[in-house]
N, C-alpha and C positions, 0 to 999 in steps of 0.2 A: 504494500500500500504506500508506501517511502514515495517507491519511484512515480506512482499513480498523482501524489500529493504533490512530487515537485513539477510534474508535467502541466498540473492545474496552476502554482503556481506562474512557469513561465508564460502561457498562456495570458494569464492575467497581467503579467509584469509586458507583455509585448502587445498588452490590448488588442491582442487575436480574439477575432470572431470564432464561438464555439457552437457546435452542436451538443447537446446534454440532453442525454438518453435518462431517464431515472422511473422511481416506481413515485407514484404519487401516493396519498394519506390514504387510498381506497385499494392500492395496491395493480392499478393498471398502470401499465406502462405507459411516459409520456416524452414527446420530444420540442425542446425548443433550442431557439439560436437567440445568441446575444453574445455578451461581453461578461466575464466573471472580474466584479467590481471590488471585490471583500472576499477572504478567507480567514474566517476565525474559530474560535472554541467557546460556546456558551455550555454553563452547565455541565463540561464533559463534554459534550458533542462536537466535533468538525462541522461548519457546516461551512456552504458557499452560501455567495448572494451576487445575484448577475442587475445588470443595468438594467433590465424588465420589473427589478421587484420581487423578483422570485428568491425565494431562500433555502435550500436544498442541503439536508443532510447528507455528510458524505456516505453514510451508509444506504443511502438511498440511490444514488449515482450507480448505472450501471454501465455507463463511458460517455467517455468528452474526445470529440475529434474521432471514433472509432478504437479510442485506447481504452483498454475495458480493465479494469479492477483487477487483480488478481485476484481475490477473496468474495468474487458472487460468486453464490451457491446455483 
C-alpha cells in the first residue's frame, strides 16, 4: 500500500488528472475524474479529497490511473 500511497501522492503533487475507481457507502462500484487536492488521516483513517468534493477513504479506492491496491480482496 506504501507504493499505492506514494503514487497518489505524486499525482497530487503534479496536479494530474485522475480517474478513481472506488466502492461507495452502498458498496457499488463508482468512477470519477478530477484532481486529488488533500491526503490526510482523520481519526485513523487515510482518506483523499479531490477538487469535486468528494472524500474517499483509502480503503475504499480500488485504483487511481489503473494502478490498483495491492490489498483488494
Amino acid at each position: 500500500m506504501e507504493k499505492f500511497k506514494e503514487y497518489l501522492e505524486e499525482q497530487m503533487d503534479l496536479k494530474r488528472r485522475c480517474t478513481i475507481i472506488f466502492r461507495d457507502v452502498q458498496g457499488a462500484m463508482a468512477t470519477i475524474k478530477g484532481h486529488i487536492i488533500k491526503m490526510e488521516e482523520i481519526s485513523g483513517r487515510e482518506i483523499i479529497e479531490t477538487d469535486a468534493g468528494f472524500v474517499i477513504g483509502m480503503d475504499q479506492i480500488i485504483s487511481v490511473n489503473d494502478h490498483v491496491q495491492s490489498n483488494i480482496c
